[in-house]
DRENTILUM-844550 format. One line per 5 residues: number of its first residue (from 1); their letters; for each residue y, z, x of C-alpha. Coordinates in pm, whole numbers. Layout:
BEGIN
NUM) A) Y,Z,X | ...
//
This chain:
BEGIN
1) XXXXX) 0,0,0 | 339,-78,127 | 601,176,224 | 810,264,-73 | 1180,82,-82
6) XXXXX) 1440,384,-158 | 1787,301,-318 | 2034,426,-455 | 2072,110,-739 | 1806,-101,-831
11) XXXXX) 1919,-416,-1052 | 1639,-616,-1245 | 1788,-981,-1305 | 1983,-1163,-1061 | 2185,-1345,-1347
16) XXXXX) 2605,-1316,-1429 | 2587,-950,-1516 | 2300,-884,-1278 | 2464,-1040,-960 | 2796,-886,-978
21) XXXXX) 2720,-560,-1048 | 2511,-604,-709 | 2853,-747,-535 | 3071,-456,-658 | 2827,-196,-554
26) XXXXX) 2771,-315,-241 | 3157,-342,-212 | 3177,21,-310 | 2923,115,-31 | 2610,177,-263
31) XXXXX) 2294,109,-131 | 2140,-172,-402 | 1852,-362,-411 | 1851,-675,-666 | 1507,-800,-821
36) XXXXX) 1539,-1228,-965 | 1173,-1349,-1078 | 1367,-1646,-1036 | 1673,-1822,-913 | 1971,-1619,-873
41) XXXXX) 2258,-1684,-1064 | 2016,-1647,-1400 | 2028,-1884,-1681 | 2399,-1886,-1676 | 2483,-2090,-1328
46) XXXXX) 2080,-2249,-1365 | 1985,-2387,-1708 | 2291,-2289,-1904 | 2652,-2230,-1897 | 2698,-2441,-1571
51) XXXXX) 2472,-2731,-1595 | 2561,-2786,-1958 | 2932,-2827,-1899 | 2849,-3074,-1589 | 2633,-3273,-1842
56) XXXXX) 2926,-3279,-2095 | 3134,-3377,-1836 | 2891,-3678,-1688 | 2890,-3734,-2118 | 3251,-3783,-2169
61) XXXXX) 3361,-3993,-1845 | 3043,-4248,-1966 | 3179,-4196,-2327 | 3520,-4297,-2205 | 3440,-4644,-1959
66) XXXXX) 3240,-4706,-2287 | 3555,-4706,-2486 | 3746,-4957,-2220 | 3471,-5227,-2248 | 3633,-5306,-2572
71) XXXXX) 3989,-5349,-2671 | 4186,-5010,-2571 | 4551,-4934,-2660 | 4559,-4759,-2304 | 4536,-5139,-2170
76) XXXXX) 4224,-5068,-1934 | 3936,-5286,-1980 | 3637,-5310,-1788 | 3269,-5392,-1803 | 2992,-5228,-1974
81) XXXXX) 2913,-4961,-1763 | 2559,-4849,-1650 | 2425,-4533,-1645 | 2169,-4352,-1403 | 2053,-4041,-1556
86) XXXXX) 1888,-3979,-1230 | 2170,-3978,-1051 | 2365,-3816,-1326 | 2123,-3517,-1316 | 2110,-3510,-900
91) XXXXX) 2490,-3449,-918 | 2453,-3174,-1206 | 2157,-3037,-997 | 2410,-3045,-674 | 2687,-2822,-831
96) XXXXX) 2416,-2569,-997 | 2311,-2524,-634 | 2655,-2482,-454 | 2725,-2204,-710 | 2372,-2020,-685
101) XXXXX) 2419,-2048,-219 | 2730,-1853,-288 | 2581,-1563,-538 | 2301,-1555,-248 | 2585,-1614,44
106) XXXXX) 2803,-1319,-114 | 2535,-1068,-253 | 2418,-1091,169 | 2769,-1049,267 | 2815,-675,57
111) XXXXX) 2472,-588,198 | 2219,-622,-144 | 1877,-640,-89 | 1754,-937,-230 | 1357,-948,-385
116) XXXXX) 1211,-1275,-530 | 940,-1139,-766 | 864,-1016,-1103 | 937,-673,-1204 | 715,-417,-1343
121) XXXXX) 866,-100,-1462 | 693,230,-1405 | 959,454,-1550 | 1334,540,-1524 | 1286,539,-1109
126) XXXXX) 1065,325,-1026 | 991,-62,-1063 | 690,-290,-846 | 780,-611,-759 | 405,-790,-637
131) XXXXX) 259,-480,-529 | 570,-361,-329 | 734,-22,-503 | 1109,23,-518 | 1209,374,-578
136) XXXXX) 1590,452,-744 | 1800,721,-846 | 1995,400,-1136 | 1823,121,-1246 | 2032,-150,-1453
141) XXXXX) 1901,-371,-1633 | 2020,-720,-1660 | 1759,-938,-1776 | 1946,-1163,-2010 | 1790,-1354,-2308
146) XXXXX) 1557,-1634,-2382 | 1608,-1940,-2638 | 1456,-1862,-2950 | 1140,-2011,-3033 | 1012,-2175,-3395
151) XXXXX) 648,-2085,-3469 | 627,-2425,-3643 | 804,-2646,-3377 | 643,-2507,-3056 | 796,-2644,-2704
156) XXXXX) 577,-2911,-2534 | 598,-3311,-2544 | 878,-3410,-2747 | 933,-3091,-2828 | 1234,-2921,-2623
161) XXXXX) 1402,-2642,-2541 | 1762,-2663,-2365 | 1629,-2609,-2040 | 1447,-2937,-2031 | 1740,-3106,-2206
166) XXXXX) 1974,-3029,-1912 | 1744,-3207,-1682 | 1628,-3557,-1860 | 1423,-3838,-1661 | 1538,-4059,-1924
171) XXXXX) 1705,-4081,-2277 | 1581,-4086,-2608 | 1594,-4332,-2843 | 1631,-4061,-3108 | 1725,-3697,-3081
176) XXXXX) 1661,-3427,-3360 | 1888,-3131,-3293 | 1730,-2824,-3462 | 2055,-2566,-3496 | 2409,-2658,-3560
181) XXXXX) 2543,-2364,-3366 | 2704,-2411,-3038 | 2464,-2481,-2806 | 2262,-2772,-3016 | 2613,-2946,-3100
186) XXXXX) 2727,-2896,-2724 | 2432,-3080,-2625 | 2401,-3307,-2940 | 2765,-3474,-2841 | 2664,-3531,-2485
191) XXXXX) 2370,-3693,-2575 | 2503,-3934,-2840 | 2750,-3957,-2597 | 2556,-4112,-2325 | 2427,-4326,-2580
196) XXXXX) 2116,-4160,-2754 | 2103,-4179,-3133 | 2174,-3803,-3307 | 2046,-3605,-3582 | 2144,-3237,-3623
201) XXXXX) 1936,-3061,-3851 | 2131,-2715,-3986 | 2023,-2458,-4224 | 2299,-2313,-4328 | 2540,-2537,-4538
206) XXXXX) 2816,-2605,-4261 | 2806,-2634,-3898 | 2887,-2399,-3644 | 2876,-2106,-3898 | 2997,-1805,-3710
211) XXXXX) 3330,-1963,-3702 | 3549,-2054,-3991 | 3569,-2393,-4170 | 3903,-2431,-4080 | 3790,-2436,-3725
216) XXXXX) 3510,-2621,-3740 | 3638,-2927,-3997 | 3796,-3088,-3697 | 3461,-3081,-3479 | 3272,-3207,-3799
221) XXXXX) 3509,-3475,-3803 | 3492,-3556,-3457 | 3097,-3591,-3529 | 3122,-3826,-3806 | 3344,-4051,-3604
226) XXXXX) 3102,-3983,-3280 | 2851,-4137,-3505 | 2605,-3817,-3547 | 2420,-3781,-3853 | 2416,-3408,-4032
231) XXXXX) 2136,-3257,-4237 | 2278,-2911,-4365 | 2076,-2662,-4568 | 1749,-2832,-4479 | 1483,-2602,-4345
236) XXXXX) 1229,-2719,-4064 | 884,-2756,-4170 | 732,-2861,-3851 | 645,-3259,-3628 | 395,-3491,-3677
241) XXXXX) 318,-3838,-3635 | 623,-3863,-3456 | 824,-3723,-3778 | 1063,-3400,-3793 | 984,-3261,-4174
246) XXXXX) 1244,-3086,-4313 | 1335,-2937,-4663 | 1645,-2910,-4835 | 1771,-2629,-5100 | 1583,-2841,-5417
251) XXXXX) 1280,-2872,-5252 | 1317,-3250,-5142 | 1159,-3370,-4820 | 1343,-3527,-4543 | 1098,-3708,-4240
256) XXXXX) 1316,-3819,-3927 | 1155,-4086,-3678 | 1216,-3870,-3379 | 1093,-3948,-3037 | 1254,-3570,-2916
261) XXXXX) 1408,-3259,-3059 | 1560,-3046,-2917 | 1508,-2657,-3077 | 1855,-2505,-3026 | 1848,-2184,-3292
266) XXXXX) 1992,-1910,-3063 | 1883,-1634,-2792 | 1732,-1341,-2807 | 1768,-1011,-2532 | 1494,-1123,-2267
271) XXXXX) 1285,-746,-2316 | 919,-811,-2268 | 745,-905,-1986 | 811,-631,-1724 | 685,-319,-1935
276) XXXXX) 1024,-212,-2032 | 841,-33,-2340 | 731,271,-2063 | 1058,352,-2117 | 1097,411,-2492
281) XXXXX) 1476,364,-2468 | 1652,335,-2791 | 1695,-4,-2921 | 1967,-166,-3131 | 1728,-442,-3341
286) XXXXX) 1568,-678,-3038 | 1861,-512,-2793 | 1879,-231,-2584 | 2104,2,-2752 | 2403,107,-2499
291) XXXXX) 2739,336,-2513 | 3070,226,-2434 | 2952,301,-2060 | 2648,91,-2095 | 2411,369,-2060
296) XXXXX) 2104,333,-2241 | 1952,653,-2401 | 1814,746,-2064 | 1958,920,-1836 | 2133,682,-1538
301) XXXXX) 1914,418,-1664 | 2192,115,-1783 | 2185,-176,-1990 | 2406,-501,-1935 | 2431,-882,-2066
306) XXXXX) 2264,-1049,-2312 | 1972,-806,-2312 | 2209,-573,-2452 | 2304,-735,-2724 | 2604,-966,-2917
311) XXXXX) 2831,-1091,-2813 | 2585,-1298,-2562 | 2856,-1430,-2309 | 2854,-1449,-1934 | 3195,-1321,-1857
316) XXXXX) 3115,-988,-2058 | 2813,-967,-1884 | 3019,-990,-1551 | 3301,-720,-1669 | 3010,-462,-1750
321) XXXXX) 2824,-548,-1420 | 3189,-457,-1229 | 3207,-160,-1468 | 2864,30,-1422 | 2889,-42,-1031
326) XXXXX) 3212,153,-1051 | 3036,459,-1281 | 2779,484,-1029 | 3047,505,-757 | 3215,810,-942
331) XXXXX) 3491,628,-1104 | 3577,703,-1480 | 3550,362,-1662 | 3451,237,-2023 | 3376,-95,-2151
336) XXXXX) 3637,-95,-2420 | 3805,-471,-2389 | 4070,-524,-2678 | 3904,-882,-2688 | 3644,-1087,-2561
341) XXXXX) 3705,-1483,-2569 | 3417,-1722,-2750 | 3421,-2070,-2680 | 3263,-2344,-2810 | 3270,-2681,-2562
346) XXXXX) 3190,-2910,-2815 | 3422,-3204,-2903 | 3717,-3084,-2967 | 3655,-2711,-2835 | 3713,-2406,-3038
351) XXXXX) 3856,-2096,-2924 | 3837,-1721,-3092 | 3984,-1430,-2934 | 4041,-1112,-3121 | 4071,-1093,-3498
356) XXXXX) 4027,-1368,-3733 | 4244,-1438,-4058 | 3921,-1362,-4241 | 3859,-1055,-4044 | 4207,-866,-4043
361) XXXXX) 4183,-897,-4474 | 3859,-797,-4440 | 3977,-442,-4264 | 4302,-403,-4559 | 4537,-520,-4192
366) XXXXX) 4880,-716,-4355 | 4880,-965,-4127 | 5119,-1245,-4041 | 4895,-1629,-3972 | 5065,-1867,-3843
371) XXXXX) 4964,-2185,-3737 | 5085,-2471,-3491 | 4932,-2866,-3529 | 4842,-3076,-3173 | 4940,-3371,-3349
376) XXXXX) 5328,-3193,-3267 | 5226,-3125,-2900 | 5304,-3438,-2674 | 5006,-3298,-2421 | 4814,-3358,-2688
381) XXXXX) 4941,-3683,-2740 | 4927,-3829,-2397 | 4564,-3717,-2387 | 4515,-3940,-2663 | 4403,-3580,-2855
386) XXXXX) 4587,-3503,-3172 | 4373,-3313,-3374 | 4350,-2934,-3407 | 4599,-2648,-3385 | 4646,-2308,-3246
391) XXXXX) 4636,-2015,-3494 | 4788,-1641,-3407 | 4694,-1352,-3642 | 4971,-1049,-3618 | 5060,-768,-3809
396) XXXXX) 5289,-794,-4032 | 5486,-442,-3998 | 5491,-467,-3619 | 5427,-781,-3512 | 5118,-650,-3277
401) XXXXX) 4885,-986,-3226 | 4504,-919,-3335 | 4377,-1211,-3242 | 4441,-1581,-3165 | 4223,-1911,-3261
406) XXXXX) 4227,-2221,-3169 | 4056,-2591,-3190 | 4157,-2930,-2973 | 4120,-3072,-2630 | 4050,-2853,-2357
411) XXXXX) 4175,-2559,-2537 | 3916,-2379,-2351 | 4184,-2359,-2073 | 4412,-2160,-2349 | 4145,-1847,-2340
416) XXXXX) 4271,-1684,-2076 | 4624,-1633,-2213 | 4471,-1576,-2553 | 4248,-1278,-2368 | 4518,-1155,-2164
421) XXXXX) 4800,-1106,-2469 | 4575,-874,-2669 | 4490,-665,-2341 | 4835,-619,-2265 | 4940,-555,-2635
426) XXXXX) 5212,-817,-2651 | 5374,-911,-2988 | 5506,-1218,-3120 | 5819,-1175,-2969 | 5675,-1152,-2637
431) XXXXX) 5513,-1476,-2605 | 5736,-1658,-2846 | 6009,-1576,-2579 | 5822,-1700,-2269 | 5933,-2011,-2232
436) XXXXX) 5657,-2202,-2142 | 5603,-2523,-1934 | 5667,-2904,-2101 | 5437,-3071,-2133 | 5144,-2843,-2179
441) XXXXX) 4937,-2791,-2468 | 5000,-2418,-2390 | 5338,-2530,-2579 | 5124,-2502,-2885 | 5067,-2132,-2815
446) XXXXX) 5454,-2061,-2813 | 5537,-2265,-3126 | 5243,-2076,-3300 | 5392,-1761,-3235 | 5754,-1853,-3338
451) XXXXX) 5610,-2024,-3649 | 5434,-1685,-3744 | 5837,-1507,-3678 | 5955,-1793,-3897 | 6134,-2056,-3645
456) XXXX) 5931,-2313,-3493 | 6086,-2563,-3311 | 5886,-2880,-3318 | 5764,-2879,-3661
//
């Protein structure tokens, strides 16, 4: 039997949340030893967040030298282009491992102990990794989530999951998106995109429907014109004979020739598979139930990420990682953000930070919404983009912002600002009187705001 590995921090899951906690702690001089079954950076940086926007990206340059073989008002014209998938997915593959040489490049750097292998947890203080035991006095966990699964469409063939959609060896004729949440229609754009007929198949009577319909009308609009066909409240019944059946609310059939589909119905926390059930920790639903220090209901045993629960997103993953590395150090922190940011990248992207319209009403809050159209922003304009608007919800007594929303090119890029104005408790007046660069679309973030106090400029 080995020696026994002692450490102060032992981190299962070398993803977002996994990886920087590891940084910071070895910043802070903790001794930390970081377990990845497989390559760091997690699902994020491999078979997620990154590669997916690359592919959207190799999607919408092909999309666009499309456009220019035909007339264009820009006055560009060109030739049909080709595209190499290959290459396409050797370029994706290069950037995905640029990004995961750093996280290994850095985690070296702040001294973490790096061990490729599979963890097995004994109990709150120790873990085996292929026979080798690793002894702690905190062990985080931050194994992340898996895509969900449908008993009646299982993966294999032309059966897919998102992982093997990020890494084609050639198109499809036809492609069945199962889920009209943000990953399938993320993916379902590219594809139809780089030229693949598109189905999405939805359950629920709209798309995207954790966001409102205001938000979402312009990227069903954007789908009609993209060409993709939608199925809402049609259940999946299963694949044969090279057929996706479906069912709709009156019982009627639907059977789409599909040569692929793609399953794309959500994640669930990644908990089984490395005998986290020793622990009995208390679980909220399929999550590991945490406080606002993301401590589980063991003593200096923490939880972080997507196997903690909603709201699934890297970037909280990464604040909580900073944040427990900083407990363990003996500083007094919580994980009480005034807002996480959501985005969608789907075509346009949608943005939600903080409160929603729907939300403040919900909670009896007198709110101010105000709203401020792209087709008014010359950005906009001169990115050919014109659709969608930026959205602030204050309060009405004190003009305290609660939450901003938006939908429209690269409004992804308006997050930040979106983020950082709830943190900092600013009010209307505070952003409606920073003046604010010309010509940005960030422009649309300042009218919003003086629209909501009753003078906006440009409309």
């Amino acid at each position: 039997m080995q020696q026994t590995i002692q450490t102060t921090l032992l981190i299962i899951g070398g993803g977002p949340g996994g990886y920087v906690a590891a940084i910071r702690a070895g910043q802070l001089g903790i001794p930390t030893v970081l377990v990845e079954g497989q390559a760091l950076g997690g699902t994020c940086l491999n078979i997620g967040c990154i590669p997916s926007k690359a592919l959207i990206h190799v999607a919408e340059q092909f999309h666009q030298t499309s456009r220019f073989a035909g007339p264009s008002e820009l006055g560009i014209s060109v030739a049909s282009p080709r595209l190499d998938i290959g290459q396409s997915v050797a370029w994706k593959d290069g950037i995905v491992d640029r990004l995961t040489t750093g996280v290994a490049a850095l985690l070296k750097k702040h001294g973490v102990k790096v061990i490729h292998g599979w963890a097995k947890v004994l109990d709150g203080k120790q873990v085996e990794v292929d026979g080798q035991r690793i002894q702690c006095e905190h062990l985080l966990l931050a194994t992340g989530s898996s895509s969900v699964e449908l008993p009646m469409l299982p993966l294999g063939g032309p059966i897919i999951s998102s992982t093997e959609a990020l890494a084609p060896k050639t198109l499809p004729q036809h492609l069945v998106v199962v889920g009209g949440g943000y990953i399938g229609l993320e993916l379902g754009i590219a594809y139809r995109k780089l030229g693949a007929r598109v189905s999405v198949v939805e359950a629920r009577e709209r798309i995207l429907p954790t966001y409102d319909s205001e938000l979402t009308t312009p990227v069903a609009e954007s789908l009609k014109k993209l060409g993709i066909t939608l199925y809402l409240g049609h259940s999946v019944e299963g694949y044969e004979g090279g057929c996706l059946l479906a069912r709709d609310g009156q019982g009627g059939q639907l059977r789409l020739e599909a040569d692929q589909v793609l399953v794309a119905v959500g994640r669930r926390p990644r908990t089984q598979g490395f005998n986290l059930e020793c622990l009995d920790l208390k679980m909220n639903g399929a999550a590991v139930a945490i406080d606002e220090r993301c401590q589980t209901s063991m003593r200096n045993v923490w939880a972080i990420g997507d196997v903690a629960g909603e709201p699934m997103l890297a970037h909280r993953a990464m604040a909580q990682g900073e944040m427990v590395a900083e407990i363990i150090a003996g500083k007094a922190r919580r994980f009480e953000p005034s807002a996480i940011a959501a985005v969608c990248f789907t075509d346009p992207e949608v943005v939600v930070v903080g409160k929603t319209p729907e939300q403040a009403s919900q909670q009896g809050l007198d709110c101010i919404v105000a709203q401020f159209p792209f087709a008014a922003n010359g950005r906009a304009m001169s990115l050919e983009s014109k659709s969608g608007f930026v959205r602030v919800v204050a309060r009405r007594d004190n003009h305290l912002i609660l939450g901003w929303q938006a939908v429209g090119v690269a409004v992804s890029e308006l997050s930040t600002a979106f983020a950082q104005s709830l943190e900092m408790g600013a009010c209307l007046e505070d952003v409606a009187g920073t003046i604010h660069a010309h010509p940005t679309l960030g422009e649309a973030v300042q009218e919003a705001a003086l629209r909501a106090l009753g003078h906006a400029l440009h409309i």
